[in-house]
N, C-alpha and C positions, 0 to 999 in steps of 0.2 A: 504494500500500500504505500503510498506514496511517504507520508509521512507531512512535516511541516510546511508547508507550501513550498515547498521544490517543485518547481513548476512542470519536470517529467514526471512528479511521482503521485503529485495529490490534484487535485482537479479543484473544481470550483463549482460551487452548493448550485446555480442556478436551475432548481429542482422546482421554481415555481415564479410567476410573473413579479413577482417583489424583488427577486435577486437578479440584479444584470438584465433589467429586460425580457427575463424569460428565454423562450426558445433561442430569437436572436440574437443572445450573446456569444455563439460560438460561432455563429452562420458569416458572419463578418457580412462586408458591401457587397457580396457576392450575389444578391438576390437570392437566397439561400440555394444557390445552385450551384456553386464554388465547390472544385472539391479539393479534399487537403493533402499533403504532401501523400498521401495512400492510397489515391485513387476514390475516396469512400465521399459518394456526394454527400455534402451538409446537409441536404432537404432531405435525408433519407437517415440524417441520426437523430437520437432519442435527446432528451432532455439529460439522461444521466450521461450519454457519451458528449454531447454538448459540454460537460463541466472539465472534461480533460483536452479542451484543447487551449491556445491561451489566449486566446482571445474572453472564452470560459472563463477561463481560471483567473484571468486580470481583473476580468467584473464582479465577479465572486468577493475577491480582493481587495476592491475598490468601494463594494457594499459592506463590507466588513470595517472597514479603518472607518466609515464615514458614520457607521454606526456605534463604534465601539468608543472605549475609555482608553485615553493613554496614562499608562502607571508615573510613578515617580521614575522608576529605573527604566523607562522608557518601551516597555514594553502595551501593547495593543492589545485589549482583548475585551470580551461581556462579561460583563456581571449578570448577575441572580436576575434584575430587577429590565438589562437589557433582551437577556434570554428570553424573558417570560414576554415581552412585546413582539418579537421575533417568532417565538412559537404560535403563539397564538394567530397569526400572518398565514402561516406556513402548515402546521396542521392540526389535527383534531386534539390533542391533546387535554386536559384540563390543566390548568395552573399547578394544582399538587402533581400530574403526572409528571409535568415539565421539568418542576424540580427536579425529580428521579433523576431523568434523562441527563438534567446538568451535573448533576451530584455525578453518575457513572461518567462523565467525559472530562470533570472537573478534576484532572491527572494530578497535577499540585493539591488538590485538597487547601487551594488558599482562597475559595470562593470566585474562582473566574474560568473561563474558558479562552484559551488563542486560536490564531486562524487555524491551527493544523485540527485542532478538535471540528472547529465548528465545518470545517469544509469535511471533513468526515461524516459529521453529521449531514450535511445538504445532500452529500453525493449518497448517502443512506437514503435519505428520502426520498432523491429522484429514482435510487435503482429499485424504492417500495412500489412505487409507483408506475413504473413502468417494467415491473414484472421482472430484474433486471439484479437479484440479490446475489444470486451466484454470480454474475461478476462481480457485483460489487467484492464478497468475499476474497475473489481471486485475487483481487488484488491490493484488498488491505486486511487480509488474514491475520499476518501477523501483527499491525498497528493494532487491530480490535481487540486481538487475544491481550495485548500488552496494556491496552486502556482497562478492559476487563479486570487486567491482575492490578493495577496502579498503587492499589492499597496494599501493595506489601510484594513490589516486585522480584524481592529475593526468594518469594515462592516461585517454583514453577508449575505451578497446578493451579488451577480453580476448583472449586467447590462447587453445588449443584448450584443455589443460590447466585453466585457471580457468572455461571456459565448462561444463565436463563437472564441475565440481564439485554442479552443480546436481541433475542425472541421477543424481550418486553419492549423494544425500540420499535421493534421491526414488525409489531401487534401479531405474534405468534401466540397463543397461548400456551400457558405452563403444563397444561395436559398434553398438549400436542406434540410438546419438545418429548416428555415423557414416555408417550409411548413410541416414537420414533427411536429413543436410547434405546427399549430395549431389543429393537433388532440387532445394535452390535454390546448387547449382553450388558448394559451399562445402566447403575440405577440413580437416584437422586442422593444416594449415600456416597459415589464414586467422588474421584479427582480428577482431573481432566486437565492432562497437559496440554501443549500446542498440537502435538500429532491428533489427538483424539478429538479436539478443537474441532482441529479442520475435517477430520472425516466424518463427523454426526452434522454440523453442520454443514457441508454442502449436500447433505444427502436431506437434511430438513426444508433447503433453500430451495432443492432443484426441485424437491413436490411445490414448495409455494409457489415458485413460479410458474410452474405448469400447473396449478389450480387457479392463477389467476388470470392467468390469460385462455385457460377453457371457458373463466365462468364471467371474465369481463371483455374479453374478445383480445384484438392485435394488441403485444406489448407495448407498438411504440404508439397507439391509439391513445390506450391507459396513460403514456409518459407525457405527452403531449395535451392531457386534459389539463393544463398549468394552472388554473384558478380550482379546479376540482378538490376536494376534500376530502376522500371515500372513509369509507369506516376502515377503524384501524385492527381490526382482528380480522383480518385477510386470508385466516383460513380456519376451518372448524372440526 
């Protein structure tokens, strides 16, 4: 995953019309018909592939500084009180869920979040949204596993509890995660390093994804609904 806004590594949240414009912050003056150094036409990416290119990821960048507090020590970032105006924009949340969410991203445990959290979190949303969590996963596996562990990184395990933090972002419910563990024999009593990490969940990701786009039609249909707000327990 990319990590701290390195601009090859982490993308930019433009996961909904607030951030960057929306769809068109990655499509550049192209008429969204530009395609990128890959061949891959702009008018035919998602909102969440939108956030990794840089034109994405500057706007992303751009809404964040414009929004955020700068510290004494010169550092950028939300507070409790910015988060919770931000979510509320963005998605279904309720104010005490919001918390949660910033509580697990809030790495320092000194009540704020930086752009490397919050762009983690956007490009979460866009890939909830757009049916789109296995990649997301693939590519910030290890960032998430490390946010997950933040309270005590000299563990290398999670607990069922911090493992299910993720599902709780991502409107999985906690039965769901459970009994999808016990296909590879694993219960809410277990530890769960980085390898076990990644293999329960992309195998939890890749049924959501394909539950959501059976039951809400085209992925990039879903990503592109930008003002939409769907319920957030995405699968049952």
């Amino acid at each position: 995953k990319g990590g701290g806004g390195e601009k090859g590594n982490s993308g930019t949240s433009g996961s909904n019309a607030h951030i960057g414009g929306a769809g068109g912050g990655g499509g550049g003056g192209g008429g969204g018909e530009r395609a990128d150094k890959n061949g891959v036409n702009n008018a035919h990416k998602t909102l969440f592939h939108m956030l990794y290119t840089e034109e994405g990821f500057n706007s992303t960048k751009r809404y964040f500084q414009q929004k955020a507090t700068s510290t004494k020590d010169g550092n950028v970032v939300f507070t409790e009180n910015q988060f919770i105006n931000f979510s509320r924009r963005l998605t279904d949340f309720n104010d005490y869920e919001t918390l949660q969410v910033f509580d697990i991203f809030d790495r320092k445990q000194n009540g704020t979040i930086e752009f490397r959290e919050f762009f983690l979190l956007v490009a979460m949303f866009a890939a909830r949204e757009g049916a789109q969590t296995t990649e997301f996963l693939f590519l910030h596996a290890k960032e998430m596993f490390d946010v997950l562990n933040s309270c005590n990184p000299s563990n290398k395990t999670l607990n069922f509890e911090r493992f299910a933090r993720l599902g709780f972002v991502l409107g999985i419910p906690e039965e769901y995660l459970v009994i999808r563990l016990k296909e590879y024999s694993f219960s809410t009593f277990d530890e769960f390093d980085a390898e076990a990490f990644n293999l329960c969940y992309f195998d939890i990701l890749s049924q959501v994804d394909t539950f959501k786009r059976r039951n809400l039609g085209d992925g990039d249909a879903a990503a592109n609904s930008v003002e939409g707000k769907g319920g957030r327990c995405i699968i049952a």
